[in-house]
SEVOFI-93580 format. One line per field, with one value per atom (N, C-alpha, C): residue number from 1; residue in one letter; atom name; x, y, z. Coordinates in Angstrom, 2 decimals. Each point is the difference from the previous one (the first is absolute). Example, Ala and Ser with C-alpha at 12.3 -4.5 7.8 and 13.67 -1.06 7.14 Angstrom:
BEGIN
seq	[1 1 1 2 2 2] $
type	[A A A S S S] $
atom	[N CA C N CA C] $
x	[13.19 -0.89 0.90 -0.35 0.82 -0.77] $
y	[-5.69 1.19 1.20 1.05 1.19 1.09] $
z	[7.80 0.00 0.00 -0.72 0.06 0.73] $
// end
This chain:
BEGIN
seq	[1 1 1 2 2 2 3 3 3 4 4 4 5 5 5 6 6 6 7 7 7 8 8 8 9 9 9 10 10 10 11 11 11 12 12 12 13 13 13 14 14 14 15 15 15 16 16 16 17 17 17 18 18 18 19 19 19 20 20 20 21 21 21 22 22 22 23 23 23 24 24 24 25 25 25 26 26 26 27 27 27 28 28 28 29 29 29 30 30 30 31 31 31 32 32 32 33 33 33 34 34 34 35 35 35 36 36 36 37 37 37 38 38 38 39 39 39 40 40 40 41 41 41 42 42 42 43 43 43 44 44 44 45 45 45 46 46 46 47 47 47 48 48 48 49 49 49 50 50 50 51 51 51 52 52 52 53 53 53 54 54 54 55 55 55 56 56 56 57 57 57 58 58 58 59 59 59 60 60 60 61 61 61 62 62 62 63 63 63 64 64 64 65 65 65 66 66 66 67 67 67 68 68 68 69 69 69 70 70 70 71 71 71 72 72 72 73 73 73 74 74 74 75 75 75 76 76 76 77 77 77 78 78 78 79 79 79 80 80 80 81 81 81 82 82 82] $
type	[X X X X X X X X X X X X X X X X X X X X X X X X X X X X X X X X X X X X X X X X X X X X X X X X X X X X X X X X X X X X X X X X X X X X X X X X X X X X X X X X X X X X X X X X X X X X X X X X X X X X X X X X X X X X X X X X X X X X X X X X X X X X X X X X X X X X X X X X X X X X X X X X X X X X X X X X X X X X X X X X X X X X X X X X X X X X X X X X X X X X X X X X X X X X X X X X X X X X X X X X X X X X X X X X X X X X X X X X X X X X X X X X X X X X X X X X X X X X X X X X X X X X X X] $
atom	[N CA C N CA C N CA C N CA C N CA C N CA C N CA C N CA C N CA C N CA C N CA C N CA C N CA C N CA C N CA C N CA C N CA C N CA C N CA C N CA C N CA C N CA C N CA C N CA C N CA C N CA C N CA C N CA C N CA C N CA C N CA C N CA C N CA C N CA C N CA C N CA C N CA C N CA C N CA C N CA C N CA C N CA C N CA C N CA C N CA C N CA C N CA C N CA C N CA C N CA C N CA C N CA C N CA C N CA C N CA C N CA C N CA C N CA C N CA C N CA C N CA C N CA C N CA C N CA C N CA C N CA C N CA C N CA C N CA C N CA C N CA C N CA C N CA C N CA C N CA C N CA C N CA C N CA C N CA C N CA C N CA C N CA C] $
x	[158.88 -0.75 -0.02 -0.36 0.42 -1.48 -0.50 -1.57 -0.43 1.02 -0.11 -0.91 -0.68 -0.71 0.96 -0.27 0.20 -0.02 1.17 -0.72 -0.01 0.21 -0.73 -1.04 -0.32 -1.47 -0.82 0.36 -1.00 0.00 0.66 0.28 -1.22 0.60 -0.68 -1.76 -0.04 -1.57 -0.58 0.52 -0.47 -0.35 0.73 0.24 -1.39 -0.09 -1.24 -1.33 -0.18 -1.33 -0.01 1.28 -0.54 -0.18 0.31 -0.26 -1.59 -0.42 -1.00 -1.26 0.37 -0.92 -0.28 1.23 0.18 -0.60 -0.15 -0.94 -1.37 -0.49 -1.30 -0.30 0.60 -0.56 0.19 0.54 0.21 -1.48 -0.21 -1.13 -1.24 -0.48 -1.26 0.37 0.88 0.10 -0.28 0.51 -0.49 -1.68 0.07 -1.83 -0.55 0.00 -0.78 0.34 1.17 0.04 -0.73 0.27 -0.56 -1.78 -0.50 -1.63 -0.16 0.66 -0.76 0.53 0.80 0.12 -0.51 0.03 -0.72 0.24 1.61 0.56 -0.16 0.36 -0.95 1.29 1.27 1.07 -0.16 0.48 -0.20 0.86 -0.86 0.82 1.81 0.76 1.34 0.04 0.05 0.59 0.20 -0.68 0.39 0.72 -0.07 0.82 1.39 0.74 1.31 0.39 -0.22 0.65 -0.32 -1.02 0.01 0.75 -0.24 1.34 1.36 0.26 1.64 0.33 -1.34 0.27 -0.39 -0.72 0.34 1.11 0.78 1.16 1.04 0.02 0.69 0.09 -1.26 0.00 -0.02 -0.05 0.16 1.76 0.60 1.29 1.01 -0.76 0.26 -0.31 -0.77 -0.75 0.80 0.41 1.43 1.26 -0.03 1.31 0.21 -1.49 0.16 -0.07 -0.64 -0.30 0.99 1.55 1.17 0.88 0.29 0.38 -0.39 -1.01 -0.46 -0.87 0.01 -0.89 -1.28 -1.15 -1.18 -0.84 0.23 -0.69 0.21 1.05 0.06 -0.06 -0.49 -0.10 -1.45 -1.03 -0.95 0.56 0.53 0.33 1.39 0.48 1.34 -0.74 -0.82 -0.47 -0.87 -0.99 -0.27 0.78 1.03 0.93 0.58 0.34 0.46 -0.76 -1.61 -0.95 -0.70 -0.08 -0.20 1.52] $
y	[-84.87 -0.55 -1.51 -0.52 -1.55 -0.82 1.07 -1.13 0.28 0.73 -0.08 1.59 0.31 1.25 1.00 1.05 1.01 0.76 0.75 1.50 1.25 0.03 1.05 0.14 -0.83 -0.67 0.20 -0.63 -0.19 1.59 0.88 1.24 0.67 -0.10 1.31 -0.50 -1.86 -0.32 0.85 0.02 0.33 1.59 0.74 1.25 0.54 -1.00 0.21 0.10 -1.61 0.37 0.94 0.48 0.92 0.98 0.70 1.04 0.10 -1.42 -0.04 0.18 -0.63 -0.14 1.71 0.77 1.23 1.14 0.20 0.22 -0.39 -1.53 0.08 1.26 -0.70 0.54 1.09 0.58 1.47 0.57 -0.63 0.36 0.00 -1.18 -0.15 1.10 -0.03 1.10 1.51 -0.20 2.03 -0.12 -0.99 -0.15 0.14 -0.82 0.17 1.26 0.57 1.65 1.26 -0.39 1.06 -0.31 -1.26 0.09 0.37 -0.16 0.65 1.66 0.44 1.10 1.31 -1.26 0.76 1.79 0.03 1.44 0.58 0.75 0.99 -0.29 -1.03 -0.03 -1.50 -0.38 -1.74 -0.46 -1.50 -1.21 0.31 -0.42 0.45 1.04 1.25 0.24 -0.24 -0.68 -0.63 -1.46 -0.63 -1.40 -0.03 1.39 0.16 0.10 1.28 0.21 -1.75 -0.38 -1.33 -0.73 -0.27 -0.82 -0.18 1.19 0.56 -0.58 0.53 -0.25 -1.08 -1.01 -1.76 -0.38 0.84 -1.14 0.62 0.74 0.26 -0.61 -0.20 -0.72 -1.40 -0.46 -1.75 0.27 0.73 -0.19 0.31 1.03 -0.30 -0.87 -1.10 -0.67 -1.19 0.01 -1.09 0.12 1.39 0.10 -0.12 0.12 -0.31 -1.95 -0.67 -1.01 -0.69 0.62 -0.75 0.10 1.56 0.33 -0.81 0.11 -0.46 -1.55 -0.72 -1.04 0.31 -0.64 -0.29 0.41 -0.45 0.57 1.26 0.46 1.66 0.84 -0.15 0.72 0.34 -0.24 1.34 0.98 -0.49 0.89 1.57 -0.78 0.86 0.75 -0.64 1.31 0.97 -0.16 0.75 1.62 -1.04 0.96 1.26 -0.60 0.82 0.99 -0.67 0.95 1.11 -0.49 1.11 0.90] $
z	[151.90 1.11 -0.08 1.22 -0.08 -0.48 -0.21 -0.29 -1.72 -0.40 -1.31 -0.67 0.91 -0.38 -0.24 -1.46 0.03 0.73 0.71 1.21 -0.82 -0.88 -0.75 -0.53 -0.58 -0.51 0.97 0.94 1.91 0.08 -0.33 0.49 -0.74 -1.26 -0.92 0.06 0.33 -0.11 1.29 0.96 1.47 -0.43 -0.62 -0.28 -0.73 -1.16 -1.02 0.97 1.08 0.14 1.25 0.39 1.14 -0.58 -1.21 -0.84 -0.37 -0.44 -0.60 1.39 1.06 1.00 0.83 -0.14 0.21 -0.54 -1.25 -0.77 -0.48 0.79 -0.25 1.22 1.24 1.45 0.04 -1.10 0.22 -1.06 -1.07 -0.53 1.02 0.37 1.19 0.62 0.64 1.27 -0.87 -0.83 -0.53 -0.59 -0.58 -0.55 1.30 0.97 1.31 0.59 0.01 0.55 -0.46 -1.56 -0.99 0.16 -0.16 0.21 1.18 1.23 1.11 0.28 -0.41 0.05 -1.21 -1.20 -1.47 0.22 -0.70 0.27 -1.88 -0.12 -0.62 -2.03 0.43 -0.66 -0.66 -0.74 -1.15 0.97 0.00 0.51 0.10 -1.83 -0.04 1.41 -0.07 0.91 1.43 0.35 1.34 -0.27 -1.03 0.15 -0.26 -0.41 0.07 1.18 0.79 1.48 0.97 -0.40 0.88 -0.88 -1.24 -0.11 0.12 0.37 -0.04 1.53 0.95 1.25 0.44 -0.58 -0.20 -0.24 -1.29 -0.11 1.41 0.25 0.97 1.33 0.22 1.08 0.15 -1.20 -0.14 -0.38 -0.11 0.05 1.43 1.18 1.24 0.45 -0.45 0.91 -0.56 -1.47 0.16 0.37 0.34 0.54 1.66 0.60 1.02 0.55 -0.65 -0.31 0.21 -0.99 0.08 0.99 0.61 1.01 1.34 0.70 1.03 -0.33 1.44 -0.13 -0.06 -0.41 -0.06 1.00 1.37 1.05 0.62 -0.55 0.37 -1.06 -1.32 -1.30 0.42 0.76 0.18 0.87 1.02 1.01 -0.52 -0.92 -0.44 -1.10 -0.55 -1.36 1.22 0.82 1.19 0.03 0.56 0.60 -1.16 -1.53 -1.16 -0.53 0.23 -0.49 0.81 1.44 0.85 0.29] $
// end
C-alpha cells in the first residue's frame, strides 16, 4: 500500500475487534434475554446458539457490506432475509 500501512495487520486488527465487539453484544443480548424470560435451563445454554448465530450474521453482514454500496445494504439484507 502506498501509505505504508500493513493490509494485513489493518486486516487481522479490524478482524480482532469485530470479534471482540461481537461477543460482548452477544453476551448483553443473552443476559438481557435470559433475565427477562428466566427459562428453567443455565445461562451456557443459551449463549452458544446465540453465539453461533452472531458470528454468522456479522459475517453476512460483511459480506454484504462488500458486495453492495452503503445506501442499499439495508435495503438488500431486507430483501435476503425476508
Amino acid at each position: 500500500s502506498s501509505s505504508g500501512m500493513n493490509v494485513f495487520a489493518y486486516f487481522q486488527s479490524r478482524l480482532l475487534v469485530n470479534s471482540l465487539d461481537v461477543i460482548i453484544q452477544t453476551c448483553l443480548f443473552t443476559a438481557v434475554y435470559y433475565l427477562i424470560r428466566q427459562p428453567g435451563v443455565t445461562f451456557w445454554k443459551f449463549l452458544l446458539p446465540f453465539g453461533f448465530t452472531a458470528y454468522a450474521a456479522s459475517g453476512w453482514g460483511y459480506l454484504i457490506s462488500t458486495l453492495v454500496p452503503p445506501r442499499h445494504g439495508p435495503f438488500i439484507v431486507s430483501l435476503i432475509v425476508f
